[in-house]
VEXVO-936439 format. One record per residue (C-alpha): residue in one letter; residue number from 1; z, y, x; chain. Coordinates in nm, 2 decimals. Layout:
// residues N
R / A / NUM / Z / Y / X / A
...
END
This chain:
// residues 385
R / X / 1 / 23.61 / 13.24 / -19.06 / A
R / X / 2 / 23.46 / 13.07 / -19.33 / A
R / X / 3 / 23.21 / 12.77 / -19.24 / A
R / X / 4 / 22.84 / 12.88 / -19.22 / A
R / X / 5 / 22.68 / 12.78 / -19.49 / A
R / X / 6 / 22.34 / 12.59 / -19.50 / A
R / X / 7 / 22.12 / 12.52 / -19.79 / A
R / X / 8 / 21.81 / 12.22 / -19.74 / A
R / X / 9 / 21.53 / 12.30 / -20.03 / A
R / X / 10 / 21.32 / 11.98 / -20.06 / A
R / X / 11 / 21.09 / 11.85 / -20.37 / A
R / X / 12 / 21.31 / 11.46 / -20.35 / A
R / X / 13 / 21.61 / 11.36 / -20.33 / A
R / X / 14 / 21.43 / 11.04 / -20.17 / A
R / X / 15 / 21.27 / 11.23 / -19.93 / A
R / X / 16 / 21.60 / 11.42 / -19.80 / A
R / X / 17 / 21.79 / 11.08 / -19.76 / A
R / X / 18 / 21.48 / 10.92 / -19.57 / A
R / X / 19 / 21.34 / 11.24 / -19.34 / A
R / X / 20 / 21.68 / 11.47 / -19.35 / A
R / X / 21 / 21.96 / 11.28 / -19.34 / A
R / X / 22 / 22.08 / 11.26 / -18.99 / A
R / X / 23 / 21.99 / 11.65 / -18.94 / A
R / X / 24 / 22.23 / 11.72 / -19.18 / A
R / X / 25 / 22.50 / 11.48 / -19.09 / A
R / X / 26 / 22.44 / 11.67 / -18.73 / A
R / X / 27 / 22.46 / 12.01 / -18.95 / A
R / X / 28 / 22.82 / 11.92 / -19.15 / A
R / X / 29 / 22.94 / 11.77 / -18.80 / A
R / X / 30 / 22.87 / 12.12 / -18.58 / A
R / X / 31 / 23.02 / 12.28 / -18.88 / A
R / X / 32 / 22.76 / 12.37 / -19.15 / A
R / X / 33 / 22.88 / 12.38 / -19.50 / A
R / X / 34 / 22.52 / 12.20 / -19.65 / A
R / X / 35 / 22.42 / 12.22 / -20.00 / A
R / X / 36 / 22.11 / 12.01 / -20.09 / A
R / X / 37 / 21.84 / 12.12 / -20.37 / A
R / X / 38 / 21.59 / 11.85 / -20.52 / A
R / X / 39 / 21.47 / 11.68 / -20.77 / A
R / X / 40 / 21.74 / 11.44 / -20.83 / A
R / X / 41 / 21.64 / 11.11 / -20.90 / A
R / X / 42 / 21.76 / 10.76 / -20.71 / A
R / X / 43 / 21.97 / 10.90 / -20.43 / A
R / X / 44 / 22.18 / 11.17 / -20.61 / A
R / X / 45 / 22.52 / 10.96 / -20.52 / A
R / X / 46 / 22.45 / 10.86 / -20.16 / A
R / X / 47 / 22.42 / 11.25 / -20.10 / A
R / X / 48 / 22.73 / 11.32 / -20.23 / A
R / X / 49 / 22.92 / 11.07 / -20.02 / A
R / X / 50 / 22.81 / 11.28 / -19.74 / A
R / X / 51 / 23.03 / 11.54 / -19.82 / A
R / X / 52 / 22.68 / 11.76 / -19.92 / A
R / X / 53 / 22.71 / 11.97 / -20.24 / A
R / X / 54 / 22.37 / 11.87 / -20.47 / A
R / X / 55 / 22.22 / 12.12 / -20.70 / A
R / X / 56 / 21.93 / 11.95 / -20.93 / A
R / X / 57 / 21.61 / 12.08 / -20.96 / A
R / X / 58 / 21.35 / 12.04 / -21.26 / A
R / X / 59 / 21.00 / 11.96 / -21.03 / A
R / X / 60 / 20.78 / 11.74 / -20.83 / A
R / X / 61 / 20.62 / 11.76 / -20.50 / A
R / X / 62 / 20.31 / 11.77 / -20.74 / A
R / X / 63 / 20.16 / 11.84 / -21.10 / A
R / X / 64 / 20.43 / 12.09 / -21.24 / A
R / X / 65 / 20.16 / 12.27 / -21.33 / A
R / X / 66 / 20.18 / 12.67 / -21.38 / A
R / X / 67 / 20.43 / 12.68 / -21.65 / A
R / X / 68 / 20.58 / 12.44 / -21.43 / A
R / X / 69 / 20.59 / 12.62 / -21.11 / A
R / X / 70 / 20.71 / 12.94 / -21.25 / A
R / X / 71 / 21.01 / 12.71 / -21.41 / A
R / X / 72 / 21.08 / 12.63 / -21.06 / A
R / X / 73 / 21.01 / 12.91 / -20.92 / A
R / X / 74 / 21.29 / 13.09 / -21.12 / A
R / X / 75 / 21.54 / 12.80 / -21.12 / A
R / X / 76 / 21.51 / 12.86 / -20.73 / A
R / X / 77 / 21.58 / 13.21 / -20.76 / A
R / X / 78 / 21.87 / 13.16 / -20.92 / A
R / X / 79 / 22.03 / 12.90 / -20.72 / A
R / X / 80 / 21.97 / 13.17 / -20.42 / A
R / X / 81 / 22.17 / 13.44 / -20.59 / A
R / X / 82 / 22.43 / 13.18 / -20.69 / A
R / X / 83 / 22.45 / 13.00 / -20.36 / A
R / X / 84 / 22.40 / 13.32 / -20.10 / A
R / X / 85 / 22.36 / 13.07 / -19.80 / A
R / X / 86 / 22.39 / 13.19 / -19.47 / A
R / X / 87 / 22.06 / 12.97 / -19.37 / A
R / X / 88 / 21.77 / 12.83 / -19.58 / A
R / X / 89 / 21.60 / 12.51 / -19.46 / A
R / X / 90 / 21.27 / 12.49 / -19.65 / A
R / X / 91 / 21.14 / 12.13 / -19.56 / A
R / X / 92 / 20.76 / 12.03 / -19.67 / A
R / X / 93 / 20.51 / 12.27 / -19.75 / A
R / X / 94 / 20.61 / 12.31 / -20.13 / A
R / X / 95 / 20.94 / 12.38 / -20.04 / A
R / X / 96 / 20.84 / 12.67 / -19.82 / A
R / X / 97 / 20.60 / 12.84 / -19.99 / A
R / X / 98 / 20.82 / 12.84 / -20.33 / A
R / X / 99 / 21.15 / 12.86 / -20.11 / A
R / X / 100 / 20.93 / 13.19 / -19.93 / A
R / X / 101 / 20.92 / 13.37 / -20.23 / A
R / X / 102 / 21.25 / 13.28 / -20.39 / A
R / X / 103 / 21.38 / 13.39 / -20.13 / A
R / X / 104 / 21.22 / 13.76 / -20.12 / A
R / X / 105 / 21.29 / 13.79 / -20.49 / A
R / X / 106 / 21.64 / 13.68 / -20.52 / A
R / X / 107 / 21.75 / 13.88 / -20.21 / A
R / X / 108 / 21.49 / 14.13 / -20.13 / A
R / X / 109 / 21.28 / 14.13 / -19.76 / A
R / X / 110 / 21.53 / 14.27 / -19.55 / A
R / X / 111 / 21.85 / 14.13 / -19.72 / A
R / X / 112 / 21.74 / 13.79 / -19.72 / A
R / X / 113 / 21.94 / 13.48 / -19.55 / A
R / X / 114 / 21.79 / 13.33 / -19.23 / A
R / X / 115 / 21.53 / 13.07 / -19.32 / A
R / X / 116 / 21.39 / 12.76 / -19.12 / A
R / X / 117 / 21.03 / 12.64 / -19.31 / A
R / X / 118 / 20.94 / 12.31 / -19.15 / A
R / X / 119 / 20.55 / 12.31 / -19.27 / A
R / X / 120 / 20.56 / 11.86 / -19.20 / A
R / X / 121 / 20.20 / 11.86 / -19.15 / A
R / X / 122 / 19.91 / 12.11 / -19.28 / A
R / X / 123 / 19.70 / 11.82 / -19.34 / A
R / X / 124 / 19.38 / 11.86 / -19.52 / A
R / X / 125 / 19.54 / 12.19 / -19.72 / A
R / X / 126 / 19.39 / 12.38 / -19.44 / A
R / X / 127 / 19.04 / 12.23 / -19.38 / A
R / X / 128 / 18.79 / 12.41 / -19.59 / A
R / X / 129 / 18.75 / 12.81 / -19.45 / A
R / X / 130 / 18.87 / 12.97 / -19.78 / A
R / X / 131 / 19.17 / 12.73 / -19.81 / A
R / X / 132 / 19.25 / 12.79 / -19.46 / A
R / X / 133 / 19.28 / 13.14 / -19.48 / A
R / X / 134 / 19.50 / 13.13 / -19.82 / A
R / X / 135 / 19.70 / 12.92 / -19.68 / A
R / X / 136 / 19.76 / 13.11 / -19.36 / A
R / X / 137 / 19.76 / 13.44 / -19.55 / A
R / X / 138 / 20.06 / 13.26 / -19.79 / A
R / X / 139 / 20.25 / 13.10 / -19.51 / A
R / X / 140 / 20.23 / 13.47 / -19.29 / A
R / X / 141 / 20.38 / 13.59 / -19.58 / A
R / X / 142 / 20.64 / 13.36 / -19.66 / A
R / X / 143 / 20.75 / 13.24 / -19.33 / A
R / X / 144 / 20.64 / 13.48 / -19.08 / A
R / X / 145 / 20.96 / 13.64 / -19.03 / A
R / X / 146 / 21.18 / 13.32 / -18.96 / A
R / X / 147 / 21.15 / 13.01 / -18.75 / A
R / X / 148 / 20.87 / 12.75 / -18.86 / A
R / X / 149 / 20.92 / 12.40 / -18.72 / A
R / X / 150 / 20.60 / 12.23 / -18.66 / A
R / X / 151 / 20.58 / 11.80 / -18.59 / A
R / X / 152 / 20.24 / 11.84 / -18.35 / A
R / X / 153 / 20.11 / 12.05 / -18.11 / A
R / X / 154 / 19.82 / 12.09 / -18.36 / A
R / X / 155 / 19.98 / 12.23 / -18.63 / A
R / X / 156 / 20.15 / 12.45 / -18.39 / A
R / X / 157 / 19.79 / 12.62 / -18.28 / A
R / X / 158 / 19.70 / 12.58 / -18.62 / A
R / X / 159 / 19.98 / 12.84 / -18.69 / A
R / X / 160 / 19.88 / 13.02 / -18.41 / A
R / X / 161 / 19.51 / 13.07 / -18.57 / A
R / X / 162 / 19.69 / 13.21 / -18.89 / A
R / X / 163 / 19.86 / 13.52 / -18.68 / A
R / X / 164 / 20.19 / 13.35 / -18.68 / A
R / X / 165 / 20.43 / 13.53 / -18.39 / A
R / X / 166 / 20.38 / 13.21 / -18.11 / A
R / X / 167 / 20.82 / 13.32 / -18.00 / A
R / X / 168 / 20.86 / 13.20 / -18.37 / A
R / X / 169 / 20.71 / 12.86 / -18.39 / A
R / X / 170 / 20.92 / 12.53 / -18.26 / A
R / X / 171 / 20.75 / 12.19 / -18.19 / A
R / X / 172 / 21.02 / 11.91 / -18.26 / A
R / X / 173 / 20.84 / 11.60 / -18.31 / A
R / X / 174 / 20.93 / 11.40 / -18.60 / A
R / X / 175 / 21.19 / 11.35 / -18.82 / A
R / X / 176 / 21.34 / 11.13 / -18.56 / A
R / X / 177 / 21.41 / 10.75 / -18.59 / A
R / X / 178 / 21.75 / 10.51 / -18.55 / A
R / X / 179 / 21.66 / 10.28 / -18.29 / A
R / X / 180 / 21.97 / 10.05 / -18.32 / A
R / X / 181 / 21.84 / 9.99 / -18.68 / A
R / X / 182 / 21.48 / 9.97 / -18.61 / A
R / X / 183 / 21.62 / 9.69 / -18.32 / A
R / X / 184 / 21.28 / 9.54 / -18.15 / A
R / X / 185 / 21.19 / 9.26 / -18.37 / A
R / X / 186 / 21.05 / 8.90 / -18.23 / A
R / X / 187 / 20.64 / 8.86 / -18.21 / A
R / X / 188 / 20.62 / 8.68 / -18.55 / A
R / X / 189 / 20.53 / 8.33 / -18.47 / A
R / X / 190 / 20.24 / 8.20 / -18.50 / A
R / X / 191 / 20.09 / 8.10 / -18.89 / A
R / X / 192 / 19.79 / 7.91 / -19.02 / A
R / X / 193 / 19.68 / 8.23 / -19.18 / A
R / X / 194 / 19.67 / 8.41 / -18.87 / A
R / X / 195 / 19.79 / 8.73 / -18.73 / A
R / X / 196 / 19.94 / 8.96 / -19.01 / A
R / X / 197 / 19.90 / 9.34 / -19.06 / A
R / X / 198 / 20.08 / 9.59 / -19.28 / A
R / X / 199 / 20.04 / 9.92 / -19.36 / A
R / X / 200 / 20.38 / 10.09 / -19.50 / A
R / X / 201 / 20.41 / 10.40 / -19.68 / A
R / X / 202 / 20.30 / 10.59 / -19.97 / A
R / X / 203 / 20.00 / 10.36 / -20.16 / A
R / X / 204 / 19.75 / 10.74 / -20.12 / A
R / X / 205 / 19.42 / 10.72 / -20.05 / A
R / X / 206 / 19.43 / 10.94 / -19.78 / A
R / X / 207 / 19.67 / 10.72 / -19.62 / A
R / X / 208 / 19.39 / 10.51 / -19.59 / A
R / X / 209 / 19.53 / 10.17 / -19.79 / A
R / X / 210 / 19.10 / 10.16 / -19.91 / A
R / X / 211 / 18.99 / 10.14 / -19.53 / A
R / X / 212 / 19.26 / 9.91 / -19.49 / A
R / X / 213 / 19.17 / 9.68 / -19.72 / A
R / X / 214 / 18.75 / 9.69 / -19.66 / A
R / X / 215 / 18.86 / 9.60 / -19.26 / A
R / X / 216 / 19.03 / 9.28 / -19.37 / A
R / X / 217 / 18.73 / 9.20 / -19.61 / A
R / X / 218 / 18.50 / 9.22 / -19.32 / A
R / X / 219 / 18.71 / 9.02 / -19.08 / A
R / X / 220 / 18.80 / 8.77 / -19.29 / A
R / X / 221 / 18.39 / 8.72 / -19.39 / A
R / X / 222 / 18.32 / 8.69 / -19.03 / A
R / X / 223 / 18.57 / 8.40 / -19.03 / A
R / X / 224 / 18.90 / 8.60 / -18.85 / A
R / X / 225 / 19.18 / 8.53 / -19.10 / A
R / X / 226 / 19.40 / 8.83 / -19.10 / A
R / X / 227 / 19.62 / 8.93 / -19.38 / A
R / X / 228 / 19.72 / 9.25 / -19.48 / A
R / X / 229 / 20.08 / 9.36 / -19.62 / A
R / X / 230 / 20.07 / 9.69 / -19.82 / A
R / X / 231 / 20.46 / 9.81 / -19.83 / A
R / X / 232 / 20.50 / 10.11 / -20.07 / A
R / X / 233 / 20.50 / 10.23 / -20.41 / A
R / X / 234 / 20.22 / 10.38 / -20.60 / A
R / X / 235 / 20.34 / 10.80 / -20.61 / A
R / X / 236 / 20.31 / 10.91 / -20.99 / A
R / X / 237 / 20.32 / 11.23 / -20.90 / A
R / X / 238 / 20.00 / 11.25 / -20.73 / A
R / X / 239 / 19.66 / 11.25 / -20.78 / A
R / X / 240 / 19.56 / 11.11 / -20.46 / A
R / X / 241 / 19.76 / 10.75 / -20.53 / A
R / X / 242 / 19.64 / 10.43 / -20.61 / A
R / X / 243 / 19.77 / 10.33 / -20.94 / A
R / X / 244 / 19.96 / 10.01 / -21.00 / A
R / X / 245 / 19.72 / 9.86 / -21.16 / A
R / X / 246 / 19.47 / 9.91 / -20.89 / A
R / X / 247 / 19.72 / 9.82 / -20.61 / A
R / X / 248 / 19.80 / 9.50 / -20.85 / A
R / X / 249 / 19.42 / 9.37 / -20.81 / A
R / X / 250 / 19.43 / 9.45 / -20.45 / A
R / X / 251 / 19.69 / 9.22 / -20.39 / A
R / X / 252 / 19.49 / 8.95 / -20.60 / A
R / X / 253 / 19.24 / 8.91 / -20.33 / A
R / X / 254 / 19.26 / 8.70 / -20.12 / A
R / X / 255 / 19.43 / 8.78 / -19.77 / A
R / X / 256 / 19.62 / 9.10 / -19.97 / A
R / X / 257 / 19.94 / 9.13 / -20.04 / A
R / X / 258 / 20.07 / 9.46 / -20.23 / A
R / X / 259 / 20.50 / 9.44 / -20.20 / A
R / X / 260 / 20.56 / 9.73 / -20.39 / A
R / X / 261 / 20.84 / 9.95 / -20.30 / A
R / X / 262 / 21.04 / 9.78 / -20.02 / A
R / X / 263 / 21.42 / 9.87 / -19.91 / A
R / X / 264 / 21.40 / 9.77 / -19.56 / A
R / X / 265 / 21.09 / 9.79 / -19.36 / A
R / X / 266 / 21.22 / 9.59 / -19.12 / A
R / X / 267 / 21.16 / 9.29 / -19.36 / A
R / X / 268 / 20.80 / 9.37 / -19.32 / A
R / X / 269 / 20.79 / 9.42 / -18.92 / A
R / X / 270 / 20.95 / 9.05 / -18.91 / A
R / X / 271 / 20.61 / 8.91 / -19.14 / A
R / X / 272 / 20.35 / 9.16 / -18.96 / A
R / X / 273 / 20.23 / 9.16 / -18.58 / A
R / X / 274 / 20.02 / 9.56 / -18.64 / A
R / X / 275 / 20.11 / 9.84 / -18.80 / A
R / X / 276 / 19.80 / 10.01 / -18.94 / A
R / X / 277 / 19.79 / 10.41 / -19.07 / A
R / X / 278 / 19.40 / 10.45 / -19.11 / A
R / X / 279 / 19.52 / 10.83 / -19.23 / A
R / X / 280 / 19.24 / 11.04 / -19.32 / A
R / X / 281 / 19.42 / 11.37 / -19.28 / A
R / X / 282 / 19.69 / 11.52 / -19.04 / A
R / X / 283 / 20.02 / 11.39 / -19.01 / A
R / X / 284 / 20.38 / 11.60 / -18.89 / A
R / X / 285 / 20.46 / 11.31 / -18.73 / A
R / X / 286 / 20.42 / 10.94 / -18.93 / A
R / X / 287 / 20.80 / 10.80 / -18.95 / A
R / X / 288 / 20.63 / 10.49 / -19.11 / A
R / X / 289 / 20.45 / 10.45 / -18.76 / A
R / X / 290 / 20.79 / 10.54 / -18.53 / A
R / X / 291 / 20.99 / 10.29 / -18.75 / A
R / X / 292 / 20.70 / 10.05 / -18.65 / A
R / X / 293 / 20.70 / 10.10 / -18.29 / A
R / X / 294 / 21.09 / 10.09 / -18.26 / A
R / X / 295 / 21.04 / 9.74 / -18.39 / A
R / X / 296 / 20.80 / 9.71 / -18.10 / A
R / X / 297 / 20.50 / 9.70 / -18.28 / A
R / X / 298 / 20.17 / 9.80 / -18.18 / A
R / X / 299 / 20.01 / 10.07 / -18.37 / A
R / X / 300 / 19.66 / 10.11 / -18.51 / A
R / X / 301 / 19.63 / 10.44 / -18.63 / A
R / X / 302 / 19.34 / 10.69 / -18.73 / A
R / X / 303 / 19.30 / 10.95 / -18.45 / A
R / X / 304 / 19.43 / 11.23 / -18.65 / A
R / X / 305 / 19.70 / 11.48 / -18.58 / A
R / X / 306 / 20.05 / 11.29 / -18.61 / A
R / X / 307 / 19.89 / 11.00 / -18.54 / A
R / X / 308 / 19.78 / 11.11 / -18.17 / A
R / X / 309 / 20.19 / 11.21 / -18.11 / A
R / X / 310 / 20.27 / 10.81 / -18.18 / A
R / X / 311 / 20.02 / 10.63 / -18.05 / A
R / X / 312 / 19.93 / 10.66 / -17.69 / A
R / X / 313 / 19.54 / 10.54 / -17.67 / A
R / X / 314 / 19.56 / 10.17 / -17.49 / A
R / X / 315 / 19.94 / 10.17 / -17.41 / A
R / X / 316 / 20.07 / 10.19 / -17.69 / A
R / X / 317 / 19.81 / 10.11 / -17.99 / A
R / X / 318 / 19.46 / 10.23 / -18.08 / A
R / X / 319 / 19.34 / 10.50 / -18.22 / A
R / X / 320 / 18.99 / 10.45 / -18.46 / A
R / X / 321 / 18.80 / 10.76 / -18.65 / A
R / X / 322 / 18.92 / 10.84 / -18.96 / A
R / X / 323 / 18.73 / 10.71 / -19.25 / A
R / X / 324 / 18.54 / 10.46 / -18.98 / A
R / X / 325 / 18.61 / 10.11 / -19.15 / A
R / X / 326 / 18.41 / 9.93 / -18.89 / A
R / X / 327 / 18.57 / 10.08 / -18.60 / A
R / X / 328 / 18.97 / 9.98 / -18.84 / A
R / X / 329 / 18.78 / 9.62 / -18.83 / A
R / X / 330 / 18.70 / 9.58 / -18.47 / A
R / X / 331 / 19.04 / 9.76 / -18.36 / A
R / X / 332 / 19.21 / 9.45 / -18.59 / A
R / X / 333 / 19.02 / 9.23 / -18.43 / A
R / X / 334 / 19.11 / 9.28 / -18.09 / A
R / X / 335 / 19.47 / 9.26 / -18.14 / A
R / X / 336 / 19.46 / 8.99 / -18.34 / A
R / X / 337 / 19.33 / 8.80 / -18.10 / A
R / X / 338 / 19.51 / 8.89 / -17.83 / A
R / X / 339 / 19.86 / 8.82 / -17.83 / A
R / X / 340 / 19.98 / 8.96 / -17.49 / A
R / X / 341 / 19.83 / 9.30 / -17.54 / A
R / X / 342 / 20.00 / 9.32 / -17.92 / A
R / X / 343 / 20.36 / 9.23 / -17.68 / A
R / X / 344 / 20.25 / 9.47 / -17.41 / A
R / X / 345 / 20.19 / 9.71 / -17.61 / A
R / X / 346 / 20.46 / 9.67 / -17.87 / A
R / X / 347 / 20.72 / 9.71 / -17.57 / A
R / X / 348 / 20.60 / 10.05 / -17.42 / A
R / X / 349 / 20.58 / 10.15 / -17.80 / A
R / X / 350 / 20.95 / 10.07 / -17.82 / A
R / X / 351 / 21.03 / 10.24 / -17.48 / A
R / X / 352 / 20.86 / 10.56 / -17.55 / A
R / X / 353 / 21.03 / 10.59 / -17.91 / A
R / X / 354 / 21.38 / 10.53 / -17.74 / A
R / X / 355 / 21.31 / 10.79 / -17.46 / A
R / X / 356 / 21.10 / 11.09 / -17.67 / A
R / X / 357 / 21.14 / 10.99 / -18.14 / A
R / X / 358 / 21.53 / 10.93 / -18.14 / A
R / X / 359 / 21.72 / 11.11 / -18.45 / A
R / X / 360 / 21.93 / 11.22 / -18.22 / A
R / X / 361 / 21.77 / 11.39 / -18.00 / A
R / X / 362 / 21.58 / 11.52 / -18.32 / A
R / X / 363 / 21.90 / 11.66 / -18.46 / A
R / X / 364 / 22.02 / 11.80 / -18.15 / A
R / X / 365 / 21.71 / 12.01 / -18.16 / A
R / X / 366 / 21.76 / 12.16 / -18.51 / A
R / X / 367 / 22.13 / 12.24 / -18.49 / A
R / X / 368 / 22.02 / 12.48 / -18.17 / A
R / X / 369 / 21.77 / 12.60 / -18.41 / A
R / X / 370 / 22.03 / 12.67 / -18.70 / A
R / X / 371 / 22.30 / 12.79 / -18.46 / A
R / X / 372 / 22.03 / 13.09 / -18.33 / A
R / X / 373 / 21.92 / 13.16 / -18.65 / A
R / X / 374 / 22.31 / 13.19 / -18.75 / A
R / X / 375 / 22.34 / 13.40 / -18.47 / A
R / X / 376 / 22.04 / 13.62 / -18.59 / A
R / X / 377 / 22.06 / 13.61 / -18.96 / A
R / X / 378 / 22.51 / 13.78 / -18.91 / A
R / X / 379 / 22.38 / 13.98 / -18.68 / A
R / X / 380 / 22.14 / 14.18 / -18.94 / A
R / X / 381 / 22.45 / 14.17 / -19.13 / A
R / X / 382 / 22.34 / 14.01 / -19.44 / A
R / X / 383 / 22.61 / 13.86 / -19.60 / A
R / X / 384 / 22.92 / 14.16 / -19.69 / A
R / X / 385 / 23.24 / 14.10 / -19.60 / A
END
């Protein structure tokens, strides 16, 4: 018998090497044939190496526009017919609402290959009523007759509220983390400067790098020197990021430093006592935060969904209202001035990541998922002999 054959659909090639990658090695190792489609930008030759066919694909996780999106929209049809995988893994809500539909037109509703749509976080997509209920109605249609992996239990009710089948939703939590490489790291030692914080991810708005910023201002006027370490690249490709040259003044000020894109985050853990994520919409589950904590680093994080799956309240970190810079600013404060909490609670962060956010536990989890759906999608009889 041939190998089953498993296709991921994601916007970046980026984003499949840093949220994917060990699912898939876990995929090709139980037996998958796995073809990747992205954009193909950086990371085009590291997925080959895996052994992982790569098909290219003209758009962005944002902005293609309508022209655009039709473009991709038929490219992805295409690539269906070509490909005829036994399973489709649609990862990121992009992916699964243009995978959705690709799917139904290249193969028809009944024909079609079994499809996984992990949705990553509905953050604020879903908060105003109307948005909400297109974006249910569009995921129903979409998704509603395969498996849809949800990162929190939020998103899962969340799912729920939209008429989703509950037998059909699976809560696996995180894109999992490598906690020999993200090795606990050292409290850095004490500097002149004081206790450093960093916040590490995409340079968005929403991801709160503003708040951020306004919290040191304040401490550092009332006389607390703490300096903040922004790790991550300004995102081109949406509207919601910071441009360089804003990012660039940021890290003129004093007690701000903006690193730009940086290859190993543990570099940063070694500088920075806190991680912050003052996020201002809901998470899947922050990787930026489990990488943090596997370093054994104390977390402050807005309490958002995502957010609330990482950081448990006083053990592990502190959770602070979104959008609350006074509440960012006193939640700095108290760790930085208090040394043996940030090393308490940097060490039960590290224990709960090894014991509940390992990659392999996560990829355990979503080979079970693809075997079933194998299971379901030959016995429909899909593919002819």
């Amino acid at each position: 018998m041939a190998e089953p054959t498993l296709l991921f659909l994601v916007t970046e090639d980026w984003y499949f090497c840093s949220h994917r990658l060990p699912v898939a090695r876990a995929a090709r190792d139980a037996g998958f044939a796995v073809t990747v489609a992205a954009r193909v930008r950086e990371h085009g030759d590291q997925i080959r190496a895996e052994g992982f066919a790569l098909r290219p694909l003209r758009w962005k996780r944002s902005g293609d526009g309508i022209l655009g999106g039709l473009r991709a929209l038929a490219e992805i049809v295409r690539l269906y017919r070509h490909e005829r995988p036994d399973i489709l893994y649609h990862v990121a809500l992009k992916p699964v609402l243009f995978g959705g539909i690709a799917a139904w037109l290249a193969f028809g509703p009944r024909a079609a290959p079994a499809v996984l749509s992990a949705v990553m976080g509905l953050g604020t997509s879903a908060s105003a009523l109307w948005r909400r209920w297109a974006l249910g109605r569009a995921l129903r249609f979409v998704a509603g007759r395969g498996t849809v992996i949800v990162q929190n239990p939020e998103d899962g009710a969340a799912l729920a509220r939209f008429g989703f089948d509950p037998a059909r939703v699976a809560l696996i939590r995180g894109s999992g983390v490598d906690t020999g490489h993200f090795a606990p790291l050292p409290e850095p030692p004490d500097e002149p400067a004081g206790c450093t914080v960093a916040l590490v991810g995409r340079m968005l708005r929403s991801k709160g790098v503003l708040d951020a910023a306004a919290a040191i201002r304040a401490l550092r006027t009332e006389g607390l020197a703490v300096d903040l370490v922004l790790a991550g690249a300004a995102d081109r490709d949406s509207r919601d990021s910071l441009s360089e040259e804003e990012l660039a003044a940021l890290g003129r000020e004093s007690g701000i430093e903006w690193l730009g894109h940086v290859g190993d985050v543990r570099e940063v853990w070694r500088r920075a006592a806190i991680a912050l994520l003052p996020s201002s919409y809901g998470e899947g589950v922050p990787k930026s935060l489990l990488e943090a904590a596997s370093c054994a680093r104390p977390i402050i994080a807005s309490d958002m969904p995502g957010c609330r799956e990482v950081v448990v309240q006083g053990k592990t970190g502190l959770l602070v209202p979104a959008r609350d810079v006074a509440a960012l600013a006193r939640a700095i404060a108290t760790l930085a001035r208090d040394r043996e909490l940030r090393r308490r609670m940097g060490k039960a962060g590290r224990a709960r990541i090894v014991a509940e956010f390992g990659e392999e536990a996560v990829a355990e989890q979503t080979v079970a998922l693809l075997r079933s759906a194998l299971g379901v999608g030959r016995s429909q009889g899909r593919r002819p002999a």
